[in-house]
C-alpha distance (Angstrom), angle and dihedral (degrees) to the residues before:
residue distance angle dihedral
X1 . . .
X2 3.90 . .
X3 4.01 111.5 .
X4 3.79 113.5 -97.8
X5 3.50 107.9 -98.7
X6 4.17 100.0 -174.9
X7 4.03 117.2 -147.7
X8 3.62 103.4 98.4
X9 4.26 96.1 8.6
X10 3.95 87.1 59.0
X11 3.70 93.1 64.8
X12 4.16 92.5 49.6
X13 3.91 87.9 53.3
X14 4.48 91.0 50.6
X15 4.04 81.3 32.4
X16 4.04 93.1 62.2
X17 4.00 98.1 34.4
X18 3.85 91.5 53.3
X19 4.38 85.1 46.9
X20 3.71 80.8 57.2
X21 3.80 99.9 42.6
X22 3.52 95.9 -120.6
X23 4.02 125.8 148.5
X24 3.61 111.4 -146.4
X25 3.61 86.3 -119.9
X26 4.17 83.7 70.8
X27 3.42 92.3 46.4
X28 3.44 95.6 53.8
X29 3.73 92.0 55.3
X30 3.80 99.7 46.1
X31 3.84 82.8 45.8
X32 3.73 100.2 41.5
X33 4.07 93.6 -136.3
X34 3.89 120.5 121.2
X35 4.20 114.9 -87.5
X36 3.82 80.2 -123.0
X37 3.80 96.7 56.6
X38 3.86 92.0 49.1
X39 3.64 89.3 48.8
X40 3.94 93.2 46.3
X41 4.18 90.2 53.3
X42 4.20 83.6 46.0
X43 3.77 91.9 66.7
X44 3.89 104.2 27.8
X45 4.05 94.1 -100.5
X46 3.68 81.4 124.5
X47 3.44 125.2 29.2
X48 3.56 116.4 162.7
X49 4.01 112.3 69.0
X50 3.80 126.4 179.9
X51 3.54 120.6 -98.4
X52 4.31 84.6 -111.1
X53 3.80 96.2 45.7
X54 3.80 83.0 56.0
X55 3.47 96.3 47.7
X56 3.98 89.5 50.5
X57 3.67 91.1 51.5
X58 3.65 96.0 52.8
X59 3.73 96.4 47.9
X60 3.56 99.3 47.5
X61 4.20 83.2 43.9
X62 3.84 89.9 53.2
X63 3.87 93.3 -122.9
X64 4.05 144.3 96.7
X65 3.77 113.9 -90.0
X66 4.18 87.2 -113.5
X67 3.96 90.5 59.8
X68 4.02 92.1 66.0
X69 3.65 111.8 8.2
């Protein structure tokens, strides 16, 4: 798996939490990561996530890792 390099992948991970009708404040606590962290991958701030932080954001987003990240 190719390190995620945010631009374009950023918007598909906001894109599928806003399908769901989820704040990132929700999907930091189903995920466990800070509001501020989720927020910081959202607009490319951050743009190098663990292996397990993606894992945690695609299960609590319903998805596979590929489909937002």
């Amino acid at each position: 798996m190719k390190p995620y390099q945010g631009g374009e992948e950023m918007l598909k991970l906001k894109e599928r939490r806003k399908e769901l009708g989820m704040t990132q404040g929700q999907l930091a606590l189903k995920t466990g990561l800070a509001k501020g962290y989720i927020s910081d991958l959202e607009t490319g701030r951050r743009n190098n996530p663990s292996l397990a932080v993606m894992e945690k954001i695609a299960k609590a987003l319903k998805c596979k890792i590929g489909d937002i990240f």
